[in-house]
Each structure stands twice: as structure tokens, then as C-alpha cells.
TORFI-862079 format. One line per 8 residues: their letters; for each residue x, y, z of N, C-alpha, C, O, CB. Coordinates in pm, whole numbers, plus 50000, padded with zeros to 5 digits. Glycine has a CB too. Example, Ala and Ser with C-alpha at 12.3 -4.5 7.8 and 13.67 -1.06 7.14 Angstrom:
// TORFI-862079
AS	51319/49431/50780/51230/49550/50780/51320/49670/50780/51424/49668/50846/51131/49553/50905; 51285/49775/50708/51367/49894/50714/51290/50003/50787/51341/50114/50804/51408/49940/50572
// end
This chain:
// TORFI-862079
XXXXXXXX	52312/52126/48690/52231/52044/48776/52258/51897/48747/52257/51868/48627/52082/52078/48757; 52283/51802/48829/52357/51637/48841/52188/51628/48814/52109/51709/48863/52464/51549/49028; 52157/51539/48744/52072/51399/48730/52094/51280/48747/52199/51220/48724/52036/51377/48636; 52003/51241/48785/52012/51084/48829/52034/51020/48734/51989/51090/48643/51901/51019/48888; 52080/50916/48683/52095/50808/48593/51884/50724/48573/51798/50701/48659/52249/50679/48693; 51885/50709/48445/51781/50649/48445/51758/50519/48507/51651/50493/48562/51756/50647/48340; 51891/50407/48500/51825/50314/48562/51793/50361/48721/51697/50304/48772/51909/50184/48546; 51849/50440/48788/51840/50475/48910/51650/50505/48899/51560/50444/48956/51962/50615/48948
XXXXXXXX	51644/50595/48824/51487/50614/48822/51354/50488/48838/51256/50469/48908/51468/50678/48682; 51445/50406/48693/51361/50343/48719/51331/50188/48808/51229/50120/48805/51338/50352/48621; 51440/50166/48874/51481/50118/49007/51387/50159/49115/51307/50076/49159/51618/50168/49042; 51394/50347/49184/51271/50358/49236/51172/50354/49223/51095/50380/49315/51254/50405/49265; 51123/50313/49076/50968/50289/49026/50946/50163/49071/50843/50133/49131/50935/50296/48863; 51042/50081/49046/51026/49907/49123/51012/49884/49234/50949/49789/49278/51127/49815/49117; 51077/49977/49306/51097/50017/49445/50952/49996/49520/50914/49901/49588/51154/50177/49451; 50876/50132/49482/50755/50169/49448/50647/50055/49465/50569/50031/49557/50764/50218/49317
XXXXXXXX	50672/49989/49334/50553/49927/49298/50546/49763/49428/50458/49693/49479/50571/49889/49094; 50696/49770/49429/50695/49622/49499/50620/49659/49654/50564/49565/49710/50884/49548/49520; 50620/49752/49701/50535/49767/49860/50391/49814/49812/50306/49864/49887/50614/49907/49987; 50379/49795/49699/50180/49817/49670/50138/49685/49681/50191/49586/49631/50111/49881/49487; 50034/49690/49753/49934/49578/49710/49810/49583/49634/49721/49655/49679/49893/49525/49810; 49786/49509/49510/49675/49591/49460/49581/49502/49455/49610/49384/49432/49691/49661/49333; 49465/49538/49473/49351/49451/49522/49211/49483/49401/49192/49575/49321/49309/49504/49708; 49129/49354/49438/49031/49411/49345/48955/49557/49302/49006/49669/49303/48950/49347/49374
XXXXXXXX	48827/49525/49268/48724/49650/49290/48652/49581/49387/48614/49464/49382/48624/49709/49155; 48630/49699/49514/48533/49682/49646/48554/49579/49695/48457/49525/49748/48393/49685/49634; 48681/49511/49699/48730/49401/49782/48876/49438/49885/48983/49480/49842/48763/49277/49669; 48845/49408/50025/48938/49481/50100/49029/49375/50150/49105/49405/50242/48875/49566/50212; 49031/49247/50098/49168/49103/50101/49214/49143/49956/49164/49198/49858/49101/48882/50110; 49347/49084/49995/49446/49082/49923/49457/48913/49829/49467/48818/49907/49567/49122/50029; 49456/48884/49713/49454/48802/49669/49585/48661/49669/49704/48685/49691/49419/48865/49579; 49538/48535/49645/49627/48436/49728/49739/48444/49676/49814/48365/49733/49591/48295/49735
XXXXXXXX	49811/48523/49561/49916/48495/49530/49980/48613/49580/50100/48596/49598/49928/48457/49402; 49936/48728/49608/49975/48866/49739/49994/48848/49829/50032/48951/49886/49902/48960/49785; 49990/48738/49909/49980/48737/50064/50122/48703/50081/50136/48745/50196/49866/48626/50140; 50243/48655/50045/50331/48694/50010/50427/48803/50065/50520/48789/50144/50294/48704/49928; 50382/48911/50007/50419/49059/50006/50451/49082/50126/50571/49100/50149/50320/49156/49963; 50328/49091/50264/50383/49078/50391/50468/49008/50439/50543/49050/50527/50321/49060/50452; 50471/48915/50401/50628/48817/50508/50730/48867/50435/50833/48880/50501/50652/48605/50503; 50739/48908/50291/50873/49010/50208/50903/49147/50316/51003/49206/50356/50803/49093/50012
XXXXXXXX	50773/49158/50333/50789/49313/50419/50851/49261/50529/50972/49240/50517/50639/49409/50469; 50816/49242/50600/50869/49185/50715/50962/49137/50762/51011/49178/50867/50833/49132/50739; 51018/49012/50675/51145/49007/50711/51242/49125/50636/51364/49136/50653/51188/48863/50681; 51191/49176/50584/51286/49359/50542/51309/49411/50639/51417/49468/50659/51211/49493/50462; 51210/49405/50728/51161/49493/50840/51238/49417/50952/51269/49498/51039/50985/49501/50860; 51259/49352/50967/51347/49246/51115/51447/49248/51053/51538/49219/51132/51305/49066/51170; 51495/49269/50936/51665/49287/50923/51720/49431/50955/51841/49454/50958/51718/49256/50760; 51649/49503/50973/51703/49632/50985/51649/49739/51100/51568/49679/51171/51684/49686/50857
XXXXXXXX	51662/49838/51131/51638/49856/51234/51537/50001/51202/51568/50118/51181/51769/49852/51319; 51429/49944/51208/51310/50030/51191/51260/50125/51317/51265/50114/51439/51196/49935/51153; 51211/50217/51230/51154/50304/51361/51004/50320/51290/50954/50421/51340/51251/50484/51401; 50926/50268/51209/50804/50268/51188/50716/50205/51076/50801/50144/51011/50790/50372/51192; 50618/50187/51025/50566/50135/50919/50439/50215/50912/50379/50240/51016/50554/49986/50926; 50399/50251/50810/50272/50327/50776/50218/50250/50669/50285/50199/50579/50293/50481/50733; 50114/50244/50678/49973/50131/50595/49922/50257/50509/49903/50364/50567/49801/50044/50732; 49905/50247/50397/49800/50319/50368/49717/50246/50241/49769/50184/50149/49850/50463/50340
XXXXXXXX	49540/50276/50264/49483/50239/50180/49410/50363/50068/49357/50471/50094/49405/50153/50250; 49432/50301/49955/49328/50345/49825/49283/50279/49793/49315/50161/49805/49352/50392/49716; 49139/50343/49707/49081/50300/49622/49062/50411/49432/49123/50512/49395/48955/50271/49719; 48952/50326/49358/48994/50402/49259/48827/50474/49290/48756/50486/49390/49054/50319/49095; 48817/50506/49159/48646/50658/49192/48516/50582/49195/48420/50611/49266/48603/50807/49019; 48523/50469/49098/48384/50351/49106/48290/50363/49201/48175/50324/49180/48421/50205/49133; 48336/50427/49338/48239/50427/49435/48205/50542/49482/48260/50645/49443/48268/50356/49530; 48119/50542/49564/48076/50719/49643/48179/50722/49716/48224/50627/49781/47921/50752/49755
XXXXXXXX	48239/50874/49707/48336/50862/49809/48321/50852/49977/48413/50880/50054/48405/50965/49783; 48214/50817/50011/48212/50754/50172/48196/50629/50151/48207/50582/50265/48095/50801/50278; 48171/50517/50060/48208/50417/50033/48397/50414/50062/48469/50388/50158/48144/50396/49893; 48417/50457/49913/48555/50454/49928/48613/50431/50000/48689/50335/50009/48601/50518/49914; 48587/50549/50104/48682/50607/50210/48672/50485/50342/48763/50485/50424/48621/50787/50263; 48595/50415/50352/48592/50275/50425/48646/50140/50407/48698/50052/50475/48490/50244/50430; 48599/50172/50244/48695/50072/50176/48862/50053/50187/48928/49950/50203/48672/50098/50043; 48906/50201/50171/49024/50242/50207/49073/50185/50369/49158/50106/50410/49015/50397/50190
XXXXXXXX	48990/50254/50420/49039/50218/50567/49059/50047/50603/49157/50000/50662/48918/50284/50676; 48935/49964/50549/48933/49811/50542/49069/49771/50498/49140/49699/50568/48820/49752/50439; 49112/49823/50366/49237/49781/50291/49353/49789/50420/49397/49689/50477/49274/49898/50145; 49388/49925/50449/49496/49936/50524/49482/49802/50647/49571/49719/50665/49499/50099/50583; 49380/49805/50705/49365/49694/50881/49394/49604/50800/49489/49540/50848/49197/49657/50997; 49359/49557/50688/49368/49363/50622/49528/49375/50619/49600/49278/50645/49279/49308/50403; 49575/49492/50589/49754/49447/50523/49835/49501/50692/49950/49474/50722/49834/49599/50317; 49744/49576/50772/49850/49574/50901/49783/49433/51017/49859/49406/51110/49840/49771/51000
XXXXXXXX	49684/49371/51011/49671/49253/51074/49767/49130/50983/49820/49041/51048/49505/49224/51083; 49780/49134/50854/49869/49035/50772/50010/49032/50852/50070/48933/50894/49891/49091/50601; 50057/49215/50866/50189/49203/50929/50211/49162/51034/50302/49090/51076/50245/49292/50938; 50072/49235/51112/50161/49173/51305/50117/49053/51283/50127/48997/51393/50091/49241/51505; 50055/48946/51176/50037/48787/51231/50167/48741/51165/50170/48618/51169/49880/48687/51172; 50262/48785/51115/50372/48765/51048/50468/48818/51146/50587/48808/51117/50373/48824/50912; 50429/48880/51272/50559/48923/51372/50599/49057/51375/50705/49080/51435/50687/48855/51335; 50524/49173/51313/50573/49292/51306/50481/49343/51464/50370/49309/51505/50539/49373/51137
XXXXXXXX	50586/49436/51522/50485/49485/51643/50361/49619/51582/50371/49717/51508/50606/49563/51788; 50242/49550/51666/50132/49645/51617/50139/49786/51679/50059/49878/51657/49990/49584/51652; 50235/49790/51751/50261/49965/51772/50339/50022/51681/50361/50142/51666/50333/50010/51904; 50376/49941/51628/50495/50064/51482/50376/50040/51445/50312/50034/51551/50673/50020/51351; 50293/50018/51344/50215/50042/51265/50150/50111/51296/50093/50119/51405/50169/49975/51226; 50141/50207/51167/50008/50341/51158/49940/50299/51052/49993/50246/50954/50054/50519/51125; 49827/50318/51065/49730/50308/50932/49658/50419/50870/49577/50480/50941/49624/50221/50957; 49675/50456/50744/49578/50565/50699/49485/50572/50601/49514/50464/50550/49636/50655/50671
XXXXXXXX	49396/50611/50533/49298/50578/50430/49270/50723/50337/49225/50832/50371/49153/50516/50510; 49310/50679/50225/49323/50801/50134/49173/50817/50057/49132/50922/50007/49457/50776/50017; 49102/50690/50060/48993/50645/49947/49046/50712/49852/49166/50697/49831/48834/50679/49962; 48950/50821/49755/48939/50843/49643/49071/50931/49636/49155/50909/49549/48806/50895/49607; 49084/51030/49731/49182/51132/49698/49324/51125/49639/49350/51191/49539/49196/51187/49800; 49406/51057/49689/49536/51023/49586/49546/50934/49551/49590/50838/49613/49650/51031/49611; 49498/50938/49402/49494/50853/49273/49611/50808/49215/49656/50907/49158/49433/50917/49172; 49703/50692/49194/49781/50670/49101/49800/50711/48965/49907/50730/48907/49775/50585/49101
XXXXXXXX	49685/50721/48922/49691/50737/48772/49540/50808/48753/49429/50755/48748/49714/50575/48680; 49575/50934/48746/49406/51034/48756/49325/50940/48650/49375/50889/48550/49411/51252/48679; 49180/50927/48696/49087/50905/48619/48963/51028/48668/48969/51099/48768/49053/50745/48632; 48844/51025/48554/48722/51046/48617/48612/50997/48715/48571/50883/48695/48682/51055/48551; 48550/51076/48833/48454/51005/48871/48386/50866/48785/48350/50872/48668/48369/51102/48889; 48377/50743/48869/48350/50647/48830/48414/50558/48744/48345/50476/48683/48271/50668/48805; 48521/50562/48732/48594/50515/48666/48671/50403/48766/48718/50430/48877/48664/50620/48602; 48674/50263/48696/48709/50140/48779/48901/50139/48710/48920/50122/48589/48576/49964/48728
XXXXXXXX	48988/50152/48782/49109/50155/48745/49181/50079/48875/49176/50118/48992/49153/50305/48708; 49255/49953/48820/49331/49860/48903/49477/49976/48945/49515/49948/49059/49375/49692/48797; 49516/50028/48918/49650/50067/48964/49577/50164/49111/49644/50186/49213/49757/50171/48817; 49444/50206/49094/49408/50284/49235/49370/50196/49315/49385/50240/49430/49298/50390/49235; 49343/50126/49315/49313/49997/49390/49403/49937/49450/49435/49825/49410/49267/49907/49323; 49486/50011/49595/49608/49937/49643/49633/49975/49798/49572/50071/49845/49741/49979/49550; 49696/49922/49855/49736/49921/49971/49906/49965/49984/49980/49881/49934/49698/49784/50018; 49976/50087/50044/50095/50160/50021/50144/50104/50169/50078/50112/50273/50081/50342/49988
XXXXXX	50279/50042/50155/50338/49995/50338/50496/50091/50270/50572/50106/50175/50371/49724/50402; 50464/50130/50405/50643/50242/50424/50693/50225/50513/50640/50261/50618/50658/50403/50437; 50786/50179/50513/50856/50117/50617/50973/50226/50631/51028/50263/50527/50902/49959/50582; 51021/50286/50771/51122/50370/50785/51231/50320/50903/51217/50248/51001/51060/50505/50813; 51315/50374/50862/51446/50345/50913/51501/50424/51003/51483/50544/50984/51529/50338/50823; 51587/50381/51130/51656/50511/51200/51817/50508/51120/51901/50594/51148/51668/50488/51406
// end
């Protein structure tokens, strides 16, 4: 069985981390030195020839999960209104909201953890 080379691995971990946005606790803006991130996306996204972008928001367990799950949804609209005011068309974009359910890094109910706290953009290619 071929394996990947580690730096290859950990290349897609950078990969990864660079289209997260991670945001406070129970705050659904992105902080002033993040805002950023979208015009990176974007002009990624106008160099190449995309066939879609998907938003997705988390949060971490700190909250009830019907909190969450709004919170989530808030996250994703703040980072797909960032893009189309940056020029991306608002019909490629999909938005989805995970709240509590897929966790970066499992914790327990109530537990305040920054790495769940993020906004996921996937940008796809034809």
C-alpha cells in the first residue's frame, strides 16, 4: 500500500485550517484581523473556474443545541454575505449549519472550545 509522504499530510492540514474561520463564543462576525480570509477566498475563486462554494457553520457545546444550531446558521450568512460583497456570485453559494454536531476536536456537553467555533468555505472546481 503507497503512502503519502508526511509533508503531503501535513500540507492538507494547512490546507484545512486556512478556509476556517474561527470566531468567538456566541459571536456570529468574524474578527478584524479575519476579514481578510474572504477576499483570499475569492480571488482563489476568480482565478479558477469554479462550479460552487459551500459555507458551513459550527459551533462548540457551551450552548443548548437550538441555540447553537442558529448560531451556526448566523456564522455561515456573515461569511457568504462577506463573499458576494467581495464579488463572488450569491448563487454558487450554499450555506449549511452543523451547530453542535461536527465537532473539530470532541469535547463534552458544555464545554467552550475555540477550534469548534468556525465557519468551513469549500470551494469546488470543474
Amino acid at each position: 500500500m503507497l503512502r503519502r509522504p508526511r509533508r503531503h499530510r501535513l500540507w492538507q492540514q494547512r490546507a484545512r485550517r486556512r478556509n476556517s474561520l474561527c470566531t468567538s463564543s456566541g459571536i456570529a462576525r468574524t474578527s478584524t484581523k479575519r476579514r481578510s480570509k474572504p477576499s483570499m477566498q475569492r480571488s482563489t475563486a476568480r482565478q479558477c473556474n469554479v462550479s460552487g462554494t459551500i459555507v458551513v457553520g459550527h459551533t462548540d457545546t457551551s450552548g443548548s443545541p437550538t441555540y447553537n444550531q442558529g448560531l451556526s446558521e448566523r456564522r455561515a450568512s456573515v461569511v457568504r454575505d462577506a463573499l458576494v460583497a467581495r464579488g463572488m456570485a450569491a448563487g454558487s453559494i450554499q450555506t449549511q449549519a452543523r451547530g453542535e454536531g461536527d465537532l473539530a476536536r470532541p469535547t463534552r456537553d458544555g464545554v467552550r472550545e475555540p477550534l469548534n467555533r468556525r465557519t468551513a468555505v469549500t470551494i469546488s472546481f470543474r
